[in-house]
Gaussian input, Z-matrix of N, CA and C with variables (Angstrom, degrees):
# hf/3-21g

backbone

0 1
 N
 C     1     B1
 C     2     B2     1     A1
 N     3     B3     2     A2     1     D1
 C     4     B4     3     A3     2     D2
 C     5     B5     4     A4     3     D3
 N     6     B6     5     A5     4     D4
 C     7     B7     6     A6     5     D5
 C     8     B8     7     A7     6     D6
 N     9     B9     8     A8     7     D7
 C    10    B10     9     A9     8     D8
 C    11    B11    10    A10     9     D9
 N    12    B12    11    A11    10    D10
 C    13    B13    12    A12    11    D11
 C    14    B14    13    A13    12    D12
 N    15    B15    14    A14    13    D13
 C    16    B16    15    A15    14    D14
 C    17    B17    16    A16    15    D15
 N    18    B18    17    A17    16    D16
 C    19    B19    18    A18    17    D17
 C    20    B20    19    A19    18    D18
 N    21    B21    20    A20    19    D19
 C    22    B22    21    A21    20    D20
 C    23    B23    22    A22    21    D21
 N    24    B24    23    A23    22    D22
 C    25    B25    24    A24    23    D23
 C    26    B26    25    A25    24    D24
 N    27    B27    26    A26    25    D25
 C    28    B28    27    A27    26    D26
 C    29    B29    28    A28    27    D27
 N    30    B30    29    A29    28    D28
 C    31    B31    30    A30    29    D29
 C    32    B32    31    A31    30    D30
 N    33    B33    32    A32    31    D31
 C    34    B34    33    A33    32    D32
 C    35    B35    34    A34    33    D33
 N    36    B36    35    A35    34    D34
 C    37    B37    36    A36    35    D35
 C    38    B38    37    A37    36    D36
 N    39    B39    38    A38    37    D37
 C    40    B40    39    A39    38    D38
 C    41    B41    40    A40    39    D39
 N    42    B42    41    A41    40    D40
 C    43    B43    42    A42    41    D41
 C    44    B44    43    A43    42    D42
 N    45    B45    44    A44    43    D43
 C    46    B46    45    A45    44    D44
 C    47    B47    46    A46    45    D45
 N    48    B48    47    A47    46    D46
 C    49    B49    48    A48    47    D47
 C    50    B50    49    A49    48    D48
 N    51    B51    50    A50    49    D49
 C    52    B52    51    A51    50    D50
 C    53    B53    52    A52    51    D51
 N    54    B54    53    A53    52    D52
 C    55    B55    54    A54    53    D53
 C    56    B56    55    A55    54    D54
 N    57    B57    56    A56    55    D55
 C    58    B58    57    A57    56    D56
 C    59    B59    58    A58    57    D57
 N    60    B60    59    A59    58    D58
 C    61    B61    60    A60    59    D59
 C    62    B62    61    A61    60    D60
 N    63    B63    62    A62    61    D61
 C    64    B64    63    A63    62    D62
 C    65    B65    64    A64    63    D63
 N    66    B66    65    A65    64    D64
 C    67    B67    66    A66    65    D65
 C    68    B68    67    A67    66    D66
 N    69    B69    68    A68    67    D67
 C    70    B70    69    A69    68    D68
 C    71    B71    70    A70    69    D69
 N    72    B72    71    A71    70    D70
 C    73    B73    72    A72    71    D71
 C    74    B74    73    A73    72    D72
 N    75    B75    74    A74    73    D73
 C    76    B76    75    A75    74    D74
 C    77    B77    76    A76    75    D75
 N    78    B78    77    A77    76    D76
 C    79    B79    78    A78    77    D77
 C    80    B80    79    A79    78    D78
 N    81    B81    80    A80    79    D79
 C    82    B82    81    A81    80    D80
 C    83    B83    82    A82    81    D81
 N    84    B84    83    A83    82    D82
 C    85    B85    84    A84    83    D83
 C    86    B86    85    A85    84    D84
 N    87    B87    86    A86    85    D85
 C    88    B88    87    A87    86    D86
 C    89    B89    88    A88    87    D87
 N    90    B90    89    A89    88    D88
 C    91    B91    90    A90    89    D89
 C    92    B92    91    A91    90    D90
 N    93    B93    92    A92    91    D91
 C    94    B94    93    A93    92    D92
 C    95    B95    94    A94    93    D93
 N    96    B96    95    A95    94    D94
 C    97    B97    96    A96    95    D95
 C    98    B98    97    A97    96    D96
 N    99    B99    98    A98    97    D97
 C   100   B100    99    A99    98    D98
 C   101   B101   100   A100    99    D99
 N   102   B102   101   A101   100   D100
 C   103   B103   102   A102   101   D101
 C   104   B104   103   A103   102   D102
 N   105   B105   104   A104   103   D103
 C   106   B106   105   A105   104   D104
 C   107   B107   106   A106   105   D105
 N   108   B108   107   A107   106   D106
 C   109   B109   108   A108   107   D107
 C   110   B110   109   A109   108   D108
 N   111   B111   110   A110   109   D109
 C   112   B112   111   A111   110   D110
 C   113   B113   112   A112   111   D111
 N   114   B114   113   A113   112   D112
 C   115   B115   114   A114   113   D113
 C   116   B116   115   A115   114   D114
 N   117   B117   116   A116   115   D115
 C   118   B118   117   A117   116   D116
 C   119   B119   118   A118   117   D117
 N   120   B120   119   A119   118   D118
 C   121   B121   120   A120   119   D119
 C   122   B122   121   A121   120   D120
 N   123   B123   122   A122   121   D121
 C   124   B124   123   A123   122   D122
 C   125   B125   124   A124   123   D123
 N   126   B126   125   A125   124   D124
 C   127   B127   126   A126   125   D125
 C   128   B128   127   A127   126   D126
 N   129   B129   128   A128   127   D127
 C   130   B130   129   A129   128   D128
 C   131   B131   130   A130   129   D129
 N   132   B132   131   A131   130   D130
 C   133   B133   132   A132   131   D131
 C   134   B134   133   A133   132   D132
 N   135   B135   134   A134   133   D133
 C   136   B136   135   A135   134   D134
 C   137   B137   136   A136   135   D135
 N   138   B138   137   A137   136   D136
 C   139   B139   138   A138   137   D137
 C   140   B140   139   A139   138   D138
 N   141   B141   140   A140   139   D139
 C   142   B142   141   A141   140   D140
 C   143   B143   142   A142   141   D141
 N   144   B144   143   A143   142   D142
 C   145   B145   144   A144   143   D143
 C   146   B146   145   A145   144   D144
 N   147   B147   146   A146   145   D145
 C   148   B148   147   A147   146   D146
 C   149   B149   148   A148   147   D147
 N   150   B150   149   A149   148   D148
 C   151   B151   150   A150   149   D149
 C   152   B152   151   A151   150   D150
 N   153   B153   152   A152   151   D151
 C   154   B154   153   A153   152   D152
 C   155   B155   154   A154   153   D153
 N   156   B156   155   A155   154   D154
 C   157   B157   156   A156   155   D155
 C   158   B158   157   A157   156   D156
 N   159   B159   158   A158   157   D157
 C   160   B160   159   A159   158   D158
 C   161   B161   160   A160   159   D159
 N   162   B162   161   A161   160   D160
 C   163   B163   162   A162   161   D161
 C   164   B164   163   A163   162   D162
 N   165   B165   164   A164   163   D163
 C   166   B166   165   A165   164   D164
 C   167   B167   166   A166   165   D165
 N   168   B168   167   A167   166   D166
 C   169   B169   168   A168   167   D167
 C   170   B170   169   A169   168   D168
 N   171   B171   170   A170   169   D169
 C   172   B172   171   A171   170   D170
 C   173   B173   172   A172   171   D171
 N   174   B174   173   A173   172   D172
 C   175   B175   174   A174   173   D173
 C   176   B176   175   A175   174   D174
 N   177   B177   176   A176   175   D175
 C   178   B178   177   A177   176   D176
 C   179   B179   178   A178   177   D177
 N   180   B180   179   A179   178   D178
 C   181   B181   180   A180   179   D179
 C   182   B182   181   A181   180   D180
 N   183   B183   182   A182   181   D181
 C   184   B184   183   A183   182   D182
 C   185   B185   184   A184   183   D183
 N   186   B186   185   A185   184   D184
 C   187   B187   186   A186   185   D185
 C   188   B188   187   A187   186   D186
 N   189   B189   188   A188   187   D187
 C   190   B190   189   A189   188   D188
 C   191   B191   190   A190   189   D189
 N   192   B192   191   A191   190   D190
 C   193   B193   192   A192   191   D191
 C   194   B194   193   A193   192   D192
 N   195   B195   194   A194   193   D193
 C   196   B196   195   A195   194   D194
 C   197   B197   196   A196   195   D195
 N   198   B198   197   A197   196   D196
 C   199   B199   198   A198   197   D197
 C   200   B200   199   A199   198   D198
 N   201   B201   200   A200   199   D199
 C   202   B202   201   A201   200   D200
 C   203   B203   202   A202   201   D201
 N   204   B204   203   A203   202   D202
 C   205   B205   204   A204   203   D203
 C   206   B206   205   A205   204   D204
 N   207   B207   206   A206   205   D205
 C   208   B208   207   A207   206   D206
 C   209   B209   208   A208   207   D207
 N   210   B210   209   A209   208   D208
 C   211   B211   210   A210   209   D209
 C   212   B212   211   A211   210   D210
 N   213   B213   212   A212   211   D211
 C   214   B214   213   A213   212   D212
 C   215   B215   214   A214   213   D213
 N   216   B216   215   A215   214   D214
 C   217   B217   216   A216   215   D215
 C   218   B218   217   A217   216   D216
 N   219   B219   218   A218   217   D217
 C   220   B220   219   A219   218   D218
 C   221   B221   220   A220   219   D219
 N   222   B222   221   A221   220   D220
 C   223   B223   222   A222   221   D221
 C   224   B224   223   A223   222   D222
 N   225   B225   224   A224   223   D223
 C   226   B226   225   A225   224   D224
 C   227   B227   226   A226   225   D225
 N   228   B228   227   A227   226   D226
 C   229   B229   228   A228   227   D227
 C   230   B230   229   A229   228   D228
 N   231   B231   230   A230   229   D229
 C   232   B232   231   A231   230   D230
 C   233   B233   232   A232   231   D231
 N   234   B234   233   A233   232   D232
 C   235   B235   234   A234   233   D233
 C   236   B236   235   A235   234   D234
 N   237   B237   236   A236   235   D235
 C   238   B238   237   A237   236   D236
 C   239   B239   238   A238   237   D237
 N   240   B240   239   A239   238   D238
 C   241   B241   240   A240   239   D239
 C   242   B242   241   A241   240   D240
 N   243   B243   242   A242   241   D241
 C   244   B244   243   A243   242   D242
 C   245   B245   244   A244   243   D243
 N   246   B246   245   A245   244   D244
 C   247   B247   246   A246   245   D245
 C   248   B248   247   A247   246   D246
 N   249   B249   248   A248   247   D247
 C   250   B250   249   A249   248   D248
 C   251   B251   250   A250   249   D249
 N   252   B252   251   A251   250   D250
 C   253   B253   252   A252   251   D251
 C   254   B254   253   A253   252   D252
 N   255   B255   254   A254   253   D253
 C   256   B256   255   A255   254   D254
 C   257   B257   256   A256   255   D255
 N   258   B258   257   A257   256   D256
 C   259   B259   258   A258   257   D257
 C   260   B260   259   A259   258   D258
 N   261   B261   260   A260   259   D259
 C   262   B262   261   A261   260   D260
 C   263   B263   262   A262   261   D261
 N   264   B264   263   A263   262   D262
 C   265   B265   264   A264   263   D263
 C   266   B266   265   A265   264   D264
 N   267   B267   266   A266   265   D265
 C   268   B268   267   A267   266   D266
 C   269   B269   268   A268   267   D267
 N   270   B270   269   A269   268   D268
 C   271   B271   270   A270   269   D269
 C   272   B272   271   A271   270   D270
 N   273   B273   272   A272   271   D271
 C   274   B274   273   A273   272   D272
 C   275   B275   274   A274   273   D273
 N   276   B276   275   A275   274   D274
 C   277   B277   276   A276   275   D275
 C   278   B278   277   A277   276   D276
 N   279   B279   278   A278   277   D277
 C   280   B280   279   A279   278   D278
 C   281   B281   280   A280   279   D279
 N   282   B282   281   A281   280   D280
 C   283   B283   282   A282   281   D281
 C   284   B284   283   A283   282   D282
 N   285   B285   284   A284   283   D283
 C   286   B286   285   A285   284   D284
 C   287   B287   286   A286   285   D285
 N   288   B288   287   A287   286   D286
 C   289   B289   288   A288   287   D287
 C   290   B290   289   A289   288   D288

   B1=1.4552
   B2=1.5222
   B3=1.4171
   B4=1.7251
   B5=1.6686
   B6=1.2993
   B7=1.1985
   B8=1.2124
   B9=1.5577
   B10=0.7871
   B11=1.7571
   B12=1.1680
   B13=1.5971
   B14=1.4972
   B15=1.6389
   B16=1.4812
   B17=1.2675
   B18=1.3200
   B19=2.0319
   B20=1.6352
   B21=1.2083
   B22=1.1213
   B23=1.6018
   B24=1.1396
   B25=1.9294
   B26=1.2321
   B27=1.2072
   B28=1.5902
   B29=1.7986
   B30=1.3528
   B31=1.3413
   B32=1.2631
   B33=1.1626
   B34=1.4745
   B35=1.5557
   B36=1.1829
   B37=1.7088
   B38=1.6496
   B39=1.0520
   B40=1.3321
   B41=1.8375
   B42=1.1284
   B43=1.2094
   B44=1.8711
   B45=1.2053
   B46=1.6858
   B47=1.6843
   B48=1.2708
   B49=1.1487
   B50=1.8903
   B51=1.6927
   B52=1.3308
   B53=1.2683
   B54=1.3141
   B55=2.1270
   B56=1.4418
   B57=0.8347
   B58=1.3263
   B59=1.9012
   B60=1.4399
   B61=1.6787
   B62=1.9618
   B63=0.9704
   B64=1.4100
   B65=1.7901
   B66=1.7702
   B67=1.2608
   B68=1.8095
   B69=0.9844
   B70=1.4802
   B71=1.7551
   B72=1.3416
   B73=1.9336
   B74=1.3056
   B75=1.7432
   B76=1.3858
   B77=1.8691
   B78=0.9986
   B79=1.1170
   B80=1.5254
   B81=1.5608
   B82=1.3032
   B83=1.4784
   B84=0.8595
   B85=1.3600
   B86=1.7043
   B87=1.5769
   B88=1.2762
   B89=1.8440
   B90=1.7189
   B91=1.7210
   B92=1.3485
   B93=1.4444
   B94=1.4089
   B95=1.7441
   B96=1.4676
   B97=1.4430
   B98=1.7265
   B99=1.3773
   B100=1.1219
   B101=1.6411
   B102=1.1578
   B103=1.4808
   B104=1.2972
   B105=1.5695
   B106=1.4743
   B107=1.7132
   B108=1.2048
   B109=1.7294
   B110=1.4489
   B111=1.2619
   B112=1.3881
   B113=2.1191
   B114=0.4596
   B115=1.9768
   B116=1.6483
   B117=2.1698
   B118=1.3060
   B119=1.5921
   B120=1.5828
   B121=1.5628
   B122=2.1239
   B123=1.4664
   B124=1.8958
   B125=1.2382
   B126=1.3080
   B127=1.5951
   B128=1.3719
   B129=0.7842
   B130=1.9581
   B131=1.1419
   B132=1.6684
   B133=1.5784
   B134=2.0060
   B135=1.1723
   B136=1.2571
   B137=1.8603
   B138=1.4508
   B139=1.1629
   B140=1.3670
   B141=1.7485
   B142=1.6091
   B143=1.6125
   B144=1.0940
   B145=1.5524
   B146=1.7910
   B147=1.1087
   B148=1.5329
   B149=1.7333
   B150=1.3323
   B151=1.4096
   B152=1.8501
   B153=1.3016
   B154=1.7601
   B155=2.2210
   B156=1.8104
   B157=1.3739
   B158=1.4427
   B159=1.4986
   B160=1.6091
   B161=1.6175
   B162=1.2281
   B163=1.2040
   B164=1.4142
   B165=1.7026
   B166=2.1631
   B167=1.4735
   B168=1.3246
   B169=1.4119
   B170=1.8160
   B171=1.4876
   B172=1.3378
   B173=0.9948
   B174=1.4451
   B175=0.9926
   B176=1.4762
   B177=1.6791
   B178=1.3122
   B179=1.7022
   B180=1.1492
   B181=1.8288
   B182=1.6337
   B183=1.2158
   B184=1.4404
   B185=1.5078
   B186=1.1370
   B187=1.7814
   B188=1.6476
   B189=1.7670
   B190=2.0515
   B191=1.1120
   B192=1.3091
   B193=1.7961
   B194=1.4246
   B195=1.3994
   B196=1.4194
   B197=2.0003
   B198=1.6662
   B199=1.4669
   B200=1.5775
   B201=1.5559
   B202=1.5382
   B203=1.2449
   B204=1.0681
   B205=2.1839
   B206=1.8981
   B207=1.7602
   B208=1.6516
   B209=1.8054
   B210=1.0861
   B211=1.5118
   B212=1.6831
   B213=0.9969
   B214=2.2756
   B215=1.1592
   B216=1.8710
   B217=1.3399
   B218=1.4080
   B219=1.5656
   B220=1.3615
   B221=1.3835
   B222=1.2262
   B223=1.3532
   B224=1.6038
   B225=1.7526
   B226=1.7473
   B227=1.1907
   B228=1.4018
   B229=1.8585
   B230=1.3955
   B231=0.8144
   B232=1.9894
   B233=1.2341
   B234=1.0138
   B235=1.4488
   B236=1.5046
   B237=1.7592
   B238=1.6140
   B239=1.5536
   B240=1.7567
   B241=1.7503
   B242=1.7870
   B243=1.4948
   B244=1.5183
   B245=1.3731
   B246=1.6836
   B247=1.1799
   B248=2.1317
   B249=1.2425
   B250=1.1474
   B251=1.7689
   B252=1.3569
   B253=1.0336
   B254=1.9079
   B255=1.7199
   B256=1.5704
   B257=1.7643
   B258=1.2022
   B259=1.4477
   B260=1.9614
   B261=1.1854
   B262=1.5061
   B263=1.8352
   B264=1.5621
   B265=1.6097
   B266=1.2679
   B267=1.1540
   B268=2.1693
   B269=1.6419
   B270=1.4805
   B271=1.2682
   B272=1.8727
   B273=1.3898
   B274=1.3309
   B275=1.5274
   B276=1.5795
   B277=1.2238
   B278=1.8423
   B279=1.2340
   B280=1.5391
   B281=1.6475
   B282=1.1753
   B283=1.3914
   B284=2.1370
   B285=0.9930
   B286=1.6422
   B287=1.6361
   B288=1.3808
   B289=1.6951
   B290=1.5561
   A1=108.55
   A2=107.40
   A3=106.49
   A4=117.90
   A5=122.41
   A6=129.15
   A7=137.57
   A8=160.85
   A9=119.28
   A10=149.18
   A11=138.41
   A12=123.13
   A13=123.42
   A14=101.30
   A15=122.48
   A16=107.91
   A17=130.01
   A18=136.82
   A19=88.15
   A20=129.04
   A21=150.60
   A22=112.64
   A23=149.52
   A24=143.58
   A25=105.54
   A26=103.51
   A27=129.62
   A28=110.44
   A29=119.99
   A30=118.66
   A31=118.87
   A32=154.22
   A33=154.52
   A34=99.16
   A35=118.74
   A36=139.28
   A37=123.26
   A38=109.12
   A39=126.53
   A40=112.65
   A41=152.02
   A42=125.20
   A43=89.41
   A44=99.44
   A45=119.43
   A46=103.84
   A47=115.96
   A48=105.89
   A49=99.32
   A50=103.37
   A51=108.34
   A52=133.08
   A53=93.10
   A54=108.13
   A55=97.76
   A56=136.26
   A57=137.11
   A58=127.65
   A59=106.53
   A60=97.05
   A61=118.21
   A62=111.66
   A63=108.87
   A64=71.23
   A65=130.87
   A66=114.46
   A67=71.86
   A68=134.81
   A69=125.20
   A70=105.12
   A71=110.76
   A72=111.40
   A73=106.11
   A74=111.43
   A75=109.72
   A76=110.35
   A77=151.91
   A78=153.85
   A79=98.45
   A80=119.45
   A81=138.42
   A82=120.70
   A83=110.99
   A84=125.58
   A85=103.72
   A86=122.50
   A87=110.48
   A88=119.92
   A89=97.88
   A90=107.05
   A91=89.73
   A92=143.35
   A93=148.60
   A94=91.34
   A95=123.78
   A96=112.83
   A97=110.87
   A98=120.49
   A99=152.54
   A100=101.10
   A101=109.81
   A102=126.71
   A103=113.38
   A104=108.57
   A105=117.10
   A106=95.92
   A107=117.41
   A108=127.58
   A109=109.25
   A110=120.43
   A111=100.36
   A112=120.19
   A113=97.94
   A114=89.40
   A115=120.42
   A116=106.81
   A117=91.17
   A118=85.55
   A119=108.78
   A120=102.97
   A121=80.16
   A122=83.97
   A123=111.19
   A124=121.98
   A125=107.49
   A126=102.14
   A127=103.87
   A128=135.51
   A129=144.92
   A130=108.79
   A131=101.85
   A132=122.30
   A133=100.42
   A134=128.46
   A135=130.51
   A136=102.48
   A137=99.92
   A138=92.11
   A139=125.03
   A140=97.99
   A141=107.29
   A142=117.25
   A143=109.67
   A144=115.90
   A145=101.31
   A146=146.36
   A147=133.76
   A148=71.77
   A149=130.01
   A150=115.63
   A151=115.27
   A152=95.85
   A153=130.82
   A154=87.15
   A155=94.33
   A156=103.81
   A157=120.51
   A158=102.40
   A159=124.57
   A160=117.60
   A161=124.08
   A162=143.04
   A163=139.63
   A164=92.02
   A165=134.87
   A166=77.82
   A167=125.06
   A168=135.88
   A169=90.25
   A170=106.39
   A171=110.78
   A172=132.39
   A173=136.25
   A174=147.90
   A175=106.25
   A176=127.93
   A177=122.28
   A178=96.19
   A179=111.73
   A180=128.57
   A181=91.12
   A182=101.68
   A183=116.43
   A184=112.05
   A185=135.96
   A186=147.08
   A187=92.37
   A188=92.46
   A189=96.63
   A190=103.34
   A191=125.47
   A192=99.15
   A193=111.07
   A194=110.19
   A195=127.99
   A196=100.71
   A197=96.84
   A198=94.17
   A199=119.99
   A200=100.29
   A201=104.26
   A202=123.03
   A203=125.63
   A204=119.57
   A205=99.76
   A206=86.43
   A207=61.38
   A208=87.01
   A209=115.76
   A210=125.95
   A211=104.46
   A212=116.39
   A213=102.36
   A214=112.50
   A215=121.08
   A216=87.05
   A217=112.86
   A218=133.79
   A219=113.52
   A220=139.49
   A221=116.83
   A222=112.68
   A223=131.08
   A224=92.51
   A225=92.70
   A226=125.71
   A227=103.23
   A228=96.73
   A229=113.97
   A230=122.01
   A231=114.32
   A232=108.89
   A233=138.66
   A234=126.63
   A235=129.71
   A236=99.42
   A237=92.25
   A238=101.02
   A239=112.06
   A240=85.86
   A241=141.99
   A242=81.54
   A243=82.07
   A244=109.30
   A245=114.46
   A246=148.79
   A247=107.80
   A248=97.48
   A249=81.09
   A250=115.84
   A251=122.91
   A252=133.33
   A253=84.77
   A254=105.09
   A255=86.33
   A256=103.34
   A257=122.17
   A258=131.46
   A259=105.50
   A260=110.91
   A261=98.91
   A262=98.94
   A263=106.97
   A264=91.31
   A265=100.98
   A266=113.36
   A267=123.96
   A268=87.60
   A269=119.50
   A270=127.69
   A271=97.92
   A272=95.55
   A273=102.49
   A274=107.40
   A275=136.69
   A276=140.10
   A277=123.06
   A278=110.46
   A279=122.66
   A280=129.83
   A281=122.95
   A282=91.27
   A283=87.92
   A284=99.87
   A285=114.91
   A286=114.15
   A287=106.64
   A288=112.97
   A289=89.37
   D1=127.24
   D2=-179.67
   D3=-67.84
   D4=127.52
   D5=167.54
   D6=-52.03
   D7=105.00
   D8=158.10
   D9=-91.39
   D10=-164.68
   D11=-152.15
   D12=-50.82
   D13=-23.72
   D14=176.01
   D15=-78.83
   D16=-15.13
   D17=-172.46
   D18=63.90
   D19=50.53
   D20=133.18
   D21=-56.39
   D22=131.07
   D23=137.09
   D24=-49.11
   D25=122.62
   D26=168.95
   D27=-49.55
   D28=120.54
   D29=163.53
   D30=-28.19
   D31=127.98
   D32=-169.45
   D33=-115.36
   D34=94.75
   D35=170.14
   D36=-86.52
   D37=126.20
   D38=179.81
   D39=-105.94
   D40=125.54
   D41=-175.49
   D42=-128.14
   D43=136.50
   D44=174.76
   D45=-108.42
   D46=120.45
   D47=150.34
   D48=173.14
   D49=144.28
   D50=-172.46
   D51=-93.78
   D52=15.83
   D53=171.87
   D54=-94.65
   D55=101.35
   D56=168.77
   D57=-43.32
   D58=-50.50
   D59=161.74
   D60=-71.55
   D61=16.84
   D62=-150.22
   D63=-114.36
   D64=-42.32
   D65=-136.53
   D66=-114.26
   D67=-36.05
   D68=-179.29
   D69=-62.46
   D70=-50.48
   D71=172.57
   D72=-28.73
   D73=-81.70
   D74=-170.62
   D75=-75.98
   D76=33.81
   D77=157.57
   D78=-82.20
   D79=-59.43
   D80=153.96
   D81=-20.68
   D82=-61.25
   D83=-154.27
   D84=-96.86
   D85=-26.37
   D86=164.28
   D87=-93.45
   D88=-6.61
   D89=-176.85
   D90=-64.95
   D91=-45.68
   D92=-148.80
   D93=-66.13
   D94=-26.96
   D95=-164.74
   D96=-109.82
   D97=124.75
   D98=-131.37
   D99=-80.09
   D100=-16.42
   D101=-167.64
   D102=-124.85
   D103=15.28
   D104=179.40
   D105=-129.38
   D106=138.64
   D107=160.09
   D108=-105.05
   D109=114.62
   D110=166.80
   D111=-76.64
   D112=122.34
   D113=-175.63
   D114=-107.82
   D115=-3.44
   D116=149.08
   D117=-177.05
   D118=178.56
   D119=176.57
   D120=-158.22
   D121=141.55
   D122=177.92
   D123=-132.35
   D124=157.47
   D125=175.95
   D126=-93.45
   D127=-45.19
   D128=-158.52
   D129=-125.55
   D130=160.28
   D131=-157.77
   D132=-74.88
   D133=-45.16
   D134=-165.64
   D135=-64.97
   D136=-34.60
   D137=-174.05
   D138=-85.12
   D139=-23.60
   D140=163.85
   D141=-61.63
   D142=-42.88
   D143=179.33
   D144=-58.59
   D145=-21.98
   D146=-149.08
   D147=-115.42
   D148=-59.23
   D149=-150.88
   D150=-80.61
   D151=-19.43
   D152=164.89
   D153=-36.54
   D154=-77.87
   D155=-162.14
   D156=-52.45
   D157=-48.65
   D158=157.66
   D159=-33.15
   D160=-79.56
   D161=167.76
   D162=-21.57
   D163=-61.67
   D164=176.66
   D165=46.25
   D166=102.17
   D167=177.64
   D168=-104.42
   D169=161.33
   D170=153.31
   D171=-77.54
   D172=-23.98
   D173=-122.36
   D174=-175.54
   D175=129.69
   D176=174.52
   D177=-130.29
   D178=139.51
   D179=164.30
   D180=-101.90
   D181=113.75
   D182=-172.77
   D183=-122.75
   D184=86.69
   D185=176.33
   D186=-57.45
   D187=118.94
   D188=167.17
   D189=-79.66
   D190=5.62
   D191=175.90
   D192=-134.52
   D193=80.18
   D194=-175.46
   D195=-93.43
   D196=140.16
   D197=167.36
   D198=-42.19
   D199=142.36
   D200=-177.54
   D201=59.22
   D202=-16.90
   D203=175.43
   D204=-161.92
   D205=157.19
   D206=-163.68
   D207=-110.49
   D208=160.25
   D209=-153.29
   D210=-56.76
   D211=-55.47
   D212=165.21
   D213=-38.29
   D214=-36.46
   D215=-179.49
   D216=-88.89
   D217=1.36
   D218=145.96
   D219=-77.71
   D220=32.26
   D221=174.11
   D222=-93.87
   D223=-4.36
   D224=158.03
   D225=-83.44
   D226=-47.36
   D227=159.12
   D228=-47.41
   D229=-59.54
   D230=179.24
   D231=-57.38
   D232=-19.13
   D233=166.94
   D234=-70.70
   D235=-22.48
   D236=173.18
   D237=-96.71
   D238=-25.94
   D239=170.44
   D240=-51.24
   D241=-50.51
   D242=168.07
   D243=-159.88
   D244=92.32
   D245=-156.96
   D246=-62.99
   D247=-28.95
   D248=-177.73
   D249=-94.50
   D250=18.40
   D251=-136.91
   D252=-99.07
   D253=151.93
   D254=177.17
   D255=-111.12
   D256=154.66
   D257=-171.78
   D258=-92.16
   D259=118.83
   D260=167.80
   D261=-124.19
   D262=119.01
   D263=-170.20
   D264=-87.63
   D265=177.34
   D266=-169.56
   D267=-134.94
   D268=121.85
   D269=176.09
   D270=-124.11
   D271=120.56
   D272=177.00
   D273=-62.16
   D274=146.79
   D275=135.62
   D276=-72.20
   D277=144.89
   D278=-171.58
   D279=48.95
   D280=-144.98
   D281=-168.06
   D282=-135.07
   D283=113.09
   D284=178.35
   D285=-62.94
   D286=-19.56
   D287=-168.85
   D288=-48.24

């Protein structure tokens, strides 16, 4: 597990979300910080849930409005993957179409 400057464990980040420049940006933009690991980034809920278990991230960036379900309602499945994991959801503002 990567350290950071304090020999602190690096935040272990997961990022969910199905716009693709939107989930590569901030993947970007939190890899730059020293105290963050990213350890995976998805578009969709089924696949977050399998790589979730795989992974045991600390931390999930979770988009509620994933194709087909909207991300709260995956948070019971994510809870038995990897239960101790914490949820921060990302709710887009206005309408991007």
């Amino acid at each position: 597990m990567p350290m950071t400057d304090t020999n602190k464990p690096a935040i272990r980040v997961m990022v969910v979300d199905d716009h693709t420049l939107f989930r590569r940006g901030l993947t970007a933009l939190l890899a730059r910080d020293a105290r963050v690991q990213i350890v995976g980034d998805v578009a969709d809920a089924g696949w977050a849930q399998r790589r979730a278990q795989e992974l045991q991230p600390d931390v999930i960036l979770l988009d509620n409005h994933l194709p087909g379900v909207r991300g709260v309602d995956a948070l019971s499945a994510r809870q038995v993957a990897v239960p101790f994991a914490r949820i921060v959801m990302v709710q887009q503002l206005g309408n991007w179409s």
